[in-house]
N, C-alpha and C positions, 0 to 999 in steps of 0.2 A: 392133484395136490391138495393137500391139508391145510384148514386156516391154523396161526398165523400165516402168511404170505408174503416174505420180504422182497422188495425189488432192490436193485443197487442201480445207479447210474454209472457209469464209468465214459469221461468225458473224450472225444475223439480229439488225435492230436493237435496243437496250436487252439485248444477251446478250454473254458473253463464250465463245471456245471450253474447253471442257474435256477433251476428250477424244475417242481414237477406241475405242469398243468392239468387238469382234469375238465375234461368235456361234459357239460350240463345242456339238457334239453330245457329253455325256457326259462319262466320265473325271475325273478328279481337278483339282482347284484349291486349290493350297499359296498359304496367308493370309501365315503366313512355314516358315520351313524351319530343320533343325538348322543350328547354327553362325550363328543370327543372334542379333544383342544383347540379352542381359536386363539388368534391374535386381537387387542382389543386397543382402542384411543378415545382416552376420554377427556383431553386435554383442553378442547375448543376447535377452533375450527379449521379445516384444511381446505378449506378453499383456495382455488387456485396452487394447488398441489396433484400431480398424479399418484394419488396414494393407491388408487385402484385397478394400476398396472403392475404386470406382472415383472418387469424385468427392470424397470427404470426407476423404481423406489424401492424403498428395503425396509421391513418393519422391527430389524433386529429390536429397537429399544424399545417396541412395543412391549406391555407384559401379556401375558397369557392367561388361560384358564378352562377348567372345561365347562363345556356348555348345562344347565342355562347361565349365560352372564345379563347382569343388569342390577337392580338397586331395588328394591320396595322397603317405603318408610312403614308400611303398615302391617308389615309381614304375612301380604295376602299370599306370598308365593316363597314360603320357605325351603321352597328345594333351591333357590339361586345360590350358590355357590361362592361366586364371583361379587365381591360388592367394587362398588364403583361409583367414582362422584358421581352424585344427583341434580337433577333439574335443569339438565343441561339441552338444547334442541335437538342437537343431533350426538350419535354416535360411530363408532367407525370399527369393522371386524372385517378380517382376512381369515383363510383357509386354504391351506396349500394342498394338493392332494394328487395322486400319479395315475393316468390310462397307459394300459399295456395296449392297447388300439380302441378308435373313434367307430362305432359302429354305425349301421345305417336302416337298422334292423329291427329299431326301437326307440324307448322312448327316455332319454333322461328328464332323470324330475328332482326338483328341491322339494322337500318335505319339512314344512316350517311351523315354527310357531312365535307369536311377536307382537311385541306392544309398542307404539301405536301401527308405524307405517315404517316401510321399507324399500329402499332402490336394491339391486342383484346385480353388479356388473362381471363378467366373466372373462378374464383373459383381458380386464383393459375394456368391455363394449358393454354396456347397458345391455340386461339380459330379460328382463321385468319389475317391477313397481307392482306395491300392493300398497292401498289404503293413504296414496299418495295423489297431489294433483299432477295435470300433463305439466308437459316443457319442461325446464329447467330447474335444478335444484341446487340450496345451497347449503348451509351451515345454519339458520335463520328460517327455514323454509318448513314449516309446519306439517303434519299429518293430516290428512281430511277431515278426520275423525279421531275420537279416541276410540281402541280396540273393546267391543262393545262384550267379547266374552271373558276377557281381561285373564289369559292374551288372548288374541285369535288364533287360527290353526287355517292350514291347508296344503295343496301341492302346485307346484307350478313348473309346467314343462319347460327346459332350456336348450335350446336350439343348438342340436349337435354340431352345427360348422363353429360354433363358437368355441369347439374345445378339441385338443388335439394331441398327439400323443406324448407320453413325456409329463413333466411337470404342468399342472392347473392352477390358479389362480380364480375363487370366490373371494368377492368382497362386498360388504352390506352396508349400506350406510342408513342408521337405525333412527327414525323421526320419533319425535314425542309429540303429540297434538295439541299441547303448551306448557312453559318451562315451570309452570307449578308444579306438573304432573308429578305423582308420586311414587310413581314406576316407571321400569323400563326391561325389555327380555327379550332374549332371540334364544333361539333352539333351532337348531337344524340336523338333517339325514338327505344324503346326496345316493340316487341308486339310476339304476337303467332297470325299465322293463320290460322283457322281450319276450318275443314267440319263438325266435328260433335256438341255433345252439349258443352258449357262451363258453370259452376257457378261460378258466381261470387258476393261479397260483395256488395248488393249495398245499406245497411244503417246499423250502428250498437249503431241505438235508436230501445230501446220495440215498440214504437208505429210507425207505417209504413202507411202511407196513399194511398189510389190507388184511382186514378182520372183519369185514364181513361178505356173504357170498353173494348181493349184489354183484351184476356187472359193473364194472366201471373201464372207463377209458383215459389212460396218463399217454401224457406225451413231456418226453425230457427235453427240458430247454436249454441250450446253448451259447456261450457270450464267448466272441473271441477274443484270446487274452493281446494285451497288449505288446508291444514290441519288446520292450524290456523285460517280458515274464515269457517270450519265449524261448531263449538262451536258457534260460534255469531248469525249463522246462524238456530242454534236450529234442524239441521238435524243429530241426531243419525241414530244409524243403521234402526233401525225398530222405525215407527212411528204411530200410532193410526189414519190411515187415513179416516175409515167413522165408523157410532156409527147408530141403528136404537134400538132406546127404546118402542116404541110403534106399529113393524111391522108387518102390515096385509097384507105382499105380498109377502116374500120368506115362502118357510117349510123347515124346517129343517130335518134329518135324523129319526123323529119321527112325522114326517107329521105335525106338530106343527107350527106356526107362533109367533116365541118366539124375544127374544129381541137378537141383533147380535152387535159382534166387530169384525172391520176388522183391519188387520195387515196390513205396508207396508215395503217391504224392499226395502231401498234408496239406498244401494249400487250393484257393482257388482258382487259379490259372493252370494251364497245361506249360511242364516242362519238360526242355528238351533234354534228355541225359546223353547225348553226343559228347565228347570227350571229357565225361567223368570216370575217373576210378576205380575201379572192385579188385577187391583182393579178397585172396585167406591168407596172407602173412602180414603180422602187427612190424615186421621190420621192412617190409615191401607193400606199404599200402599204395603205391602205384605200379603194379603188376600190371593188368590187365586195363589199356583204354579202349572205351567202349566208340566204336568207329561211327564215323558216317556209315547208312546204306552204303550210297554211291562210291566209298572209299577201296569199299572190297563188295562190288557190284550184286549185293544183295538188296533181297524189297521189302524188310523189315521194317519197322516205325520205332524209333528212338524218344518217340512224345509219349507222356504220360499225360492222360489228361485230369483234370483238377477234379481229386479223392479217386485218382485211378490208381491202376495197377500195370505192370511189366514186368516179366519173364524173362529171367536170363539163365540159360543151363550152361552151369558150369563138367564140360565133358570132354572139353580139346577138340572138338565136331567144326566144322565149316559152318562159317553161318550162311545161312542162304533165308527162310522165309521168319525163321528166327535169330536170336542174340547169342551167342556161343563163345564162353570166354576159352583162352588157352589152358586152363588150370582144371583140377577137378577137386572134391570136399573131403578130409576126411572125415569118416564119422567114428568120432570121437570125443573125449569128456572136455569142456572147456576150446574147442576149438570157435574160429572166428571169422566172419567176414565183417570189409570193412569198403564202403562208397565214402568214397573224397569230391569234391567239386573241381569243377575242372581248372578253375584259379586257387584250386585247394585253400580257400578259403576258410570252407567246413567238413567234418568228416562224421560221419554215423558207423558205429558199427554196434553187432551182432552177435553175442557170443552164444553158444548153443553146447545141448548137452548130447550124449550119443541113444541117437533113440529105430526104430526100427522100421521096415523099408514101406508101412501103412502107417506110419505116423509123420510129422513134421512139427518144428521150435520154429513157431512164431509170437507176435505180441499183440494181445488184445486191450482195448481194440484197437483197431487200426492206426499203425504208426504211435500206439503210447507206451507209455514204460514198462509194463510186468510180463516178460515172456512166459510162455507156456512151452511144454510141450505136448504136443495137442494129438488127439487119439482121430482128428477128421480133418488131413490135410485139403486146402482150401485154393488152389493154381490160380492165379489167377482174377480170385474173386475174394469178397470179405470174410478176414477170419474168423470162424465159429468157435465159441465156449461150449464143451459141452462139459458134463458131470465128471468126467474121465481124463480131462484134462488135469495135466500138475503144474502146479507154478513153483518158477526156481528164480533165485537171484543172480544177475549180471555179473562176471567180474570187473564190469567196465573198462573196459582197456583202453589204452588210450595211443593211436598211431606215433610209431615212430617218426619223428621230421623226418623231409626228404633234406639233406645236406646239400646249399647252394652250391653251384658250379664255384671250385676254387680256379680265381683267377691271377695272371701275374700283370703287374702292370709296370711298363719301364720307364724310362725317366723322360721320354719324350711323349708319355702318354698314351704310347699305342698298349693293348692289350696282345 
């Protein structure tokens, strides 16, 4: 292949795409970096307040700013951005920030810079103190010192058990070494630095272009869509993922090269498709039920296991170590099969174009919307795209009701 090199995602049924990851051997990964936005309180004092948990206080009416924040009356430090009342003991900053996982592999570090002194608490826990005395701190509680390079600068390691995936919570509570003081400043960058691999995020568009001919390694990530985005989505349990009405390339249990439907199940449990449905008539979507083994003393398996596949040849054959409906496919422009559930709940179907006895119409990938019809029929196993493949649009059809039993009923109530 030729640079550019476009990748596409396309997400597998009942998922939606979340992201491309890319595999990095080593080096540093900045969670965020100085000069990005804190939360800030420079009201007085919060003692006797949990301001520096994560889940049981809320800094909505705090204002913000990006970093540096702090005040100098003398304008030793005119990069500060943020002005904020002065002279005050202490001050108070939060920073929200997300892990896609806790590693064990390295070293998280705060990389600071700050005038006078500082507490770090992480998630709600005391995580380190700099330029601070021990025990207990309050509102009133002074700096050791004042920062002798005005600020100072450093890094200071933060104990991984303290952070965890999901949403984080830094918060600083910023000492002045006395309320004359004429400044005040925090700067921060929050990174991990490791020896071994990282993945990390780095696009969450389907389409991902690579331009240069470095190796690189992506891996697409996956978020399952929720209950209510999967009806829209048209992904039932089991969906009718490849159809071959004219096949002269698999045999069947009776050496045969008969017409085949394949099942897919989108979810993650194994389901049983014991009396559900298949048809090829949109006026008879309950043609054919699909039996017990034991029903008609065959040793077939009727379980799909979770993102598997199952084989049904539609040929009019006896089932015996296979599924064999009574019907056969035509192949033909717009024809249709269609699986119902067996409380006909839900129904999927399939419409397919007429294509020839080494090809098969199925949908990639597996179980989602765009069929193909595909130049490298797949039995069994997941359907392949290749260059050769055409994609066509569904007529969507949509099964005819079965008409409930009309009943009479008489006047004594018997039916």
């Amino acid at each position: 292949l030729f640079l550019p090199i476009t990748l596409r995602a396309e997400a597998p049924a009942g998922y939606k795409f979340a992201g491309w990851k890319q595999k990095m051997n080593g080096g540093s990964q900045t969670f965020f970096d100085k000069g990005s936005e804190w939360k800030y309180y420079d009201q007085g004092s919060l003692d006797d307040v949990e301001w520096m948990s994560r889940n049981s206080y809320s800094d909505y009416p705090w204002p913000s700013g990006s970093t540096p924040i702090g005040y100098d009356y003398n304008s030793q430090h005119p990069e500060i951005v943020t002005a904020t009342q002065g002279n005050l003991p202490t001050y108070y900053l939060r920073k929200t920030f997300s892990l896609d996982e806790v590693r064990s592999d390295g070293t998280y570090q705060l990389d600071w810079i700050a005038d006078d002194g500082f507490v770090v608490y992480v998630n709600g826990t005391e995580a380190g103190r700099y330029n601070m005395p021990s025990g207990s701190t309050s509102y009133n509680t002074a700096a050791s010192t004042y920062a002798h390079s005005n600020p100072d600068s450093g890094t200071m390691p933060i104990d991984a058990s303290l952070l965890r995936e999901g949403n984080n919570l830094i918060a600083i509570e910023l000492h002045n070494n006395e309320t004359k003081s004429t400044d005040i400043y925090w700067n921060a960058a929050f990174s991990l630095q490791t020896t071994g691999e990282t993945k990390q995020i780095v696009s969450v568009e389907p389409e991902y272009t690579l331009t240069s001919n470095n190796d690189v390694e992506l891996e697409a990530v996956w978020e399952a869509l929720p209950a209510e985005e999967l009806i829209a989505n048209s992904a039932t349990p089991v969906k009718i993922n490849e159809v071959s009405a004219a096949n002269s390339v698999y045999l069947n249990e009776y050496f045969k090269k008969n017409d085949w439907i394949e099942l897919y199940n989108t979810t993650d449990e194994p389901i049983d498709v014991a009396g559900m449905y298949i048809s090829d008539k949109l006026k008879n979507p309950l043609k054919f039920q699909i039996p017990e083994a034991s029903e008609v003393e065959a040793t077939y398996s009727t379980i799909i296991p979770p993102h598997g596949y199952l084989v049904i040849w539609a040929d009019k054959l006896v089932s015996n170590t296979q599924i064999h409906t009574d019907f056969k496919l035509e192949n033909a422009e717009d024809e249709v099969v269609i699986l119902t559930a067996a409380d006909e709940s839900w129904a999927d179907t399939l419409s397919y174009k007429m294509h020839n006895g080494d090809q098969s119409v199925g949908l990639y990938p597996d179980g989602g919307k765009q069929a193909y019809v595909m130049d490298f029929p797949t039995i069994g196993q997941s359907n392949k795209l290749t260059s050769y493949a055409v994609a066509y649009e569904q007529f969507r059809p949509e099964p005819t009701p079965v008409p409930s039993e009309v009943r009479e009923v008489t006047s004594d109530g018997q039916i």
